[in-house]
C-alpha positions, -999 to +999 in steps of 0.1 A: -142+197-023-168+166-019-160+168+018-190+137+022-171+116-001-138+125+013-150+118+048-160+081+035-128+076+014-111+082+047-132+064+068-128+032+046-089+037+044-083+037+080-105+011+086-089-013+063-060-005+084-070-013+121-098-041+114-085-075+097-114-084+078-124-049+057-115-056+024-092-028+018-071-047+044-053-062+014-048-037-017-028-036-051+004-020-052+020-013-087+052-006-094+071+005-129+112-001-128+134+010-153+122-019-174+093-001-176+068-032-170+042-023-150+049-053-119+014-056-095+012-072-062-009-080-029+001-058+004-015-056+036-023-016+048-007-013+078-013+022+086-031+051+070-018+088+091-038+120+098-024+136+059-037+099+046+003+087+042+001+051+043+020+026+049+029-013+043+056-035+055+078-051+032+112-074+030+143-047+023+151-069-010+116-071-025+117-064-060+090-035-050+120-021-031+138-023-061+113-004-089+105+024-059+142+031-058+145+035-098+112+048-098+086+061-064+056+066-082+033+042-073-007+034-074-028+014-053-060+001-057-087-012-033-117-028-043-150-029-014-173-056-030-203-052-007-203-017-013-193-019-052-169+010-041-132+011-056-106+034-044-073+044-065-047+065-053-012+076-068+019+082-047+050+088-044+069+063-021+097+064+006+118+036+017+121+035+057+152+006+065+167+025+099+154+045+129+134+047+160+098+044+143+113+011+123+120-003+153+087+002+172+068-012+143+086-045+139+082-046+176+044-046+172+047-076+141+037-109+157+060-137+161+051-161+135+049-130+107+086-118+117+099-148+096+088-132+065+117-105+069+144-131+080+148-157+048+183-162+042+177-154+001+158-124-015+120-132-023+115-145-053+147-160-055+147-199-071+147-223-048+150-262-049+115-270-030+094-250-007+104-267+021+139-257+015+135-222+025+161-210+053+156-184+080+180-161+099+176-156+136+200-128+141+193-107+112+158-095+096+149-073+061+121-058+076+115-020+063+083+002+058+068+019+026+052+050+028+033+062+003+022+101+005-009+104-019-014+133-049-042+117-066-073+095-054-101+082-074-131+073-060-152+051-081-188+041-067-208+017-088-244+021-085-277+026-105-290+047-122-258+066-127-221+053-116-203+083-092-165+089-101-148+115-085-112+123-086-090+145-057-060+158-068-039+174-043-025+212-048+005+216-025-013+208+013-050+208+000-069+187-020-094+196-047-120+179-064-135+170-102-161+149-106-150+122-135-171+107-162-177+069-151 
């Protein structure tokens, strides 16, 4: 295995984890439900473990929550612009809406972010205006995502030559392939 390349891959995830302004702070999650339209969004990386599990926060009734249920494969993608470095990785998903570790993490969400998991409707439901959005105070949707990785692509765009690498993991290791570009 590129152990350099795995070192940085890991470096950058956990980073855009713990410091607000790295720009895999916010990645691209996709999702494919049984209607089999592939459905993109923006989520915040909230936590990237030892094993590279990582996690997000999410609203219970998201249509994410939704497709992962019919369907936990999932991708995400992370783009560095200053470094011209793009990460992929391909998951499978687990839904976390009870327990011990919920808990402590929605202690640990500010204040003003809680309201996100408190609306009265689903996201994305219709509403009249925006101002007509209601919140509970008693109840919250809050839940975790956890995504365990099996593949990651590593994509580094630079001259001469572009570097693509690809790690694939084999029951608890990980192997590498370098990739055409």
């Amino acid at each position: 295995m590129n152990t350099i390349l795995w070192k940085e891959i890991t470096k950058e995830l956990r980073n855009g984890a713990t410091e607000k302004a790295h720009p895999f702070r916010y990645c691209t999650m996709a999702t494919v439900g049984l209607e089999r339209m592939p459905r993109l969004r923006t989520v915040v990386l909230r936590k990237v473990s030892r094993n590279l599990n990582i996690s997000i926060y999410t609203d219970q009734r998201s249509k994410k929550i939704l497709h992962i249920k019919e369907n936990n494969r999932v991708s995400l993608l992370f783009y560095h612009p200053k470094k011209l470095v793009q990460i992929k990785i391909e998951g499978l998903a687990d839904i976390h809406t009870k327990g011990e570790i919920l808990e402590k993490y929605w202690k640990e969400v500010q204040p003003g972010s809680r309201k996100d998991y408190t609306t009265s409707v689903a996201p994305g439901s219709d509403i009249s205006n925006p101002d007509a959005v209601e919140y509970l105070e008693d109840k919250n949707y809050f839940c975790i995502v956890e995504i365990e990785p099996f593949k990651i692509e590593y994509l580094k765009l630079q001259r001469p030559n572009h570097l693509r690498i690809k790690f694939s993991k084999i029951n608890d290791s990980w192997k590498s392939d370098f990739l055409v570009p």
